[in-house]
C-alpha positions in Angstrom: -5.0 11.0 -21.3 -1.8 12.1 -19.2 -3.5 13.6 -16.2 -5.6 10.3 -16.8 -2.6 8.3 -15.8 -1.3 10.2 -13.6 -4.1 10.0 -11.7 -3.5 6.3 -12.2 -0.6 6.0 -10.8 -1.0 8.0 -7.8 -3.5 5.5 -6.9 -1.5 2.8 -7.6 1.2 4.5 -5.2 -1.4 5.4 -2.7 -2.1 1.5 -2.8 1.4 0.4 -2.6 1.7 2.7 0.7 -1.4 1.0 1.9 0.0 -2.4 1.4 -1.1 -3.0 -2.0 -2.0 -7.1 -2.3 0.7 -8.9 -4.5 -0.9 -10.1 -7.6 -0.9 -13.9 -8.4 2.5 -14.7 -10.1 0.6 -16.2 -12.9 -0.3 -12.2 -13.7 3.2 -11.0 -13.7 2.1 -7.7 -15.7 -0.4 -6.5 -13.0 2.8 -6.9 -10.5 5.4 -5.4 -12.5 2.6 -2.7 -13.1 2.8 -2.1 -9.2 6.2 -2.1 -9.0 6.4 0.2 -11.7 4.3 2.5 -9.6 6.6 2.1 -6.8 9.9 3.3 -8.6 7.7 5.9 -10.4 7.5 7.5 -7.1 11.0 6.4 -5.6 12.3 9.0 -7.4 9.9 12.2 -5.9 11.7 10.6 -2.6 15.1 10.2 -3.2 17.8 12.9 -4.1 20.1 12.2 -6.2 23.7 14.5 -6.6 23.6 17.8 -7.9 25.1 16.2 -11.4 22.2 13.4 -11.4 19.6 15.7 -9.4 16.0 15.0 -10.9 15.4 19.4 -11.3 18.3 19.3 -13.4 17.2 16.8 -15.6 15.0 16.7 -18.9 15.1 12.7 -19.3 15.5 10.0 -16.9 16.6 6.3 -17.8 14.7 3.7 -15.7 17.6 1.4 -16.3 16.7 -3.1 -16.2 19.5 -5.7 -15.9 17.9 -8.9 -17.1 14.5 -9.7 -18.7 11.0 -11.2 -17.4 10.8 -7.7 -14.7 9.8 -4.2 -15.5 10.0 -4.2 -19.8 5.7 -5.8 -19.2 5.3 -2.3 -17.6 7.1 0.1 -19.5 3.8 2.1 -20.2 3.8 3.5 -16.4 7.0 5.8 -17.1 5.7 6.5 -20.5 2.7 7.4 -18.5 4.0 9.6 -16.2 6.5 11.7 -18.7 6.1 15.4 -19.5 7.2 17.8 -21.3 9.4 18.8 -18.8 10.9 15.4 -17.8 10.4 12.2 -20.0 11.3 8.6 -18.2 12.2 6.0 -20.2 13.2 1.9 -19.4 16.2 1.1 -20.4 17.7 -2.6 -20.7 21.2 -2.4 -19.3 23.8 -5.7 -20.0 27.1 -3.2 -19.4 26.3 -2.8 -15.3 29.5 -0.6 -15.3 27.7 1.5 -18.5 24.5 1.9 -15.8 26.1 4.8 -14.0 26.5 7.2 -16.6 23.2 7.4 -17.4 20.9 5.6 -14.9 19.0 7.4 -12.2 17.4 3.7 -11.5 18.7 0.0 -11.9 16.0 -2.5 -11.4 18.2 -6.2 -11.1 15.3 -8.8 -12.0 15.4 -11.9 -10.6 17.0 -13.6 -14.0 19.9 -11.4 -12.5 20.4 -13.4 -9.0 23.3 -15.4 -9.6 25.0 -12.0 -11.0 23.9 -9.6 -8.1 27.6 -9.5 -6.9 28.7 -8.3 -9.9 26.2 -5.8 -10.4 26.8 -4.6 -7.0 30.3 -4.3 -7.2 30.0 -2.5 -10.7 27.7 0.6 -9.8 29.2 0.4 -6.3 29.5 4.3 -5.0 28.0 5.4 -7.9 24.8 7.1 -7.9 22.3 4.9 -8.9 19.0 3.4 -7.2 19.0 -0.2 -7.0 16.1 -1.9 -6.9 15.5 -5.3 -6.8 12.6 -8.4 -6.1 15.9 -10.7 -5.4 15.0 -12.4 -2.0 16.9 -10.4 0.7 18.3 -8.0 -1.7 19.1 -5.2 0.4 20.8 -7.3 2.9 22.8 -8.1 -0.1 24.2 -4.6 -0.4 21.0 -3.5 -2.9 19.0 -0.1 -2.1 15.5 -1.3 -1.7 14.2 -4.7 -2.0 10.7 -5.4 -2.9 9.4 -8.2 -0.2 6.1 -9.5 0.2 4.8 -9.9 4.3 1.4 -10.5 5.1 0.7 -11.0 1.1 1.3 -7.4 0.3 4.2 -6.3 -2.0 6.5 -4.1 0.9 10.0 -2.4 0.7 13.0 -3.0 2.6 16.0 -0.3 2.4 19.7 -0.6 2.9 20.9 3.1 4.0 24.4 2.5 3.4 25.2 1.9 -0.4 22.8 5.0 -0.5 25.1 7.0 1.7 28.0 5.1 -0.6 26.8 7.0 -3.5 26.2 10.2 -1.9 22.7 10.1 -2.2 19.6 10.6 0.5 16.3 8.6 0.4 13.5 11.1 2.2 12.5 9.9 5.6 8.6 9.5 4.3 9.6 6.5 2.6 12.1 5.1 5.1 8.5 5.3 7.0 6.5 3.1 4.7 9.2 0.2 4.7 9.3 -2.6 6.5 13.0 -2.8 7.2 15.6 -0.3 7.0 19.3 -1.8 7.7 22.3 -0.1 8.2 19.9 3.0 10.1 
């Protein structure tokens, strides 16, 4: 069953490089699904600081500030767990609290009117923030999930990942269709 979805979602990542289609907003469970996929695989591509470093860890919290996001796809990081590294989705209200344990902070968009906030909160800190807030990495976020040509794409803000001494692999700065601050 786990190499089943595994398998799973490396297609749904192969489709994400590809351009995968948003799906209709009515279906917001087959989009978070997608983006699920997405910062499943964020994390083969990004390195984190020796303390936070994915090969020294045996769990990973897949942290969410505000509701109606990622908790309809929780089952992708359950998914992909094993024995030697489980993932788990966290809801985070303490945005400060997120970097002590976070590897990943998805801000939904409930969050918008709070993104300064966040942003200030975790600033420096090494933590992945992710976002589908309209121009979220120009906002000082990490990578922003942006839909162009009705496909879900990525855009990446370099320097809050500098900021928290972290490095984002140059196959993904590839795949997105904006990277600021390069």
């Amino acid at each position: 069953m786990l190499k089943h979805a595994l398998t799973y979602g490396l297609a749904l990542w192969l489709a994400c490089i590809a351009g995968f289609p948003p799906i209709a907003r009515a279906d917001d469970n087959k989009e978070y699904l997608v983006k699920a996929a997405f910062i499943y695989n964020f994390i083969k591509y990004v390195e984190w600081p020796d303390n936070k470093a994915i090969g020294n860890q045996s769990h990973i919290d897949i942290c969410e500030a505000g509701s109606n996001g990622l908790s309809s796809a929780g089952q992708v990081f359950k998914a992909a767990s094993t024995s030697k590294l489980s993932l788990s989705l966290v809801t985070e209200n303490n945005w400060a609290n997120a970097a002590a344990h976070c590897h990943v902070l998805f801000i939904s968009a409930s969050m918008e009117d709070k993104l300064p906030q966040i942003l200030a909160a975790i600033k420096g800190q090494p933590v992945l923030t992710v976002s589908d807030i309209d121009n979220f990495a120009e906002s000082g976020g990490m990578i922003g999930f942006v839909e162009n040509d009705n496909k879900i794409k990525l855009e990446i803000n370099t320097k809050p990942v500098e900021t928290a001494n972290m490095r984002i692999n140059a196959q993904l700065l590839e795949i997105a269709l904006k990277v600021i601050g390069r």
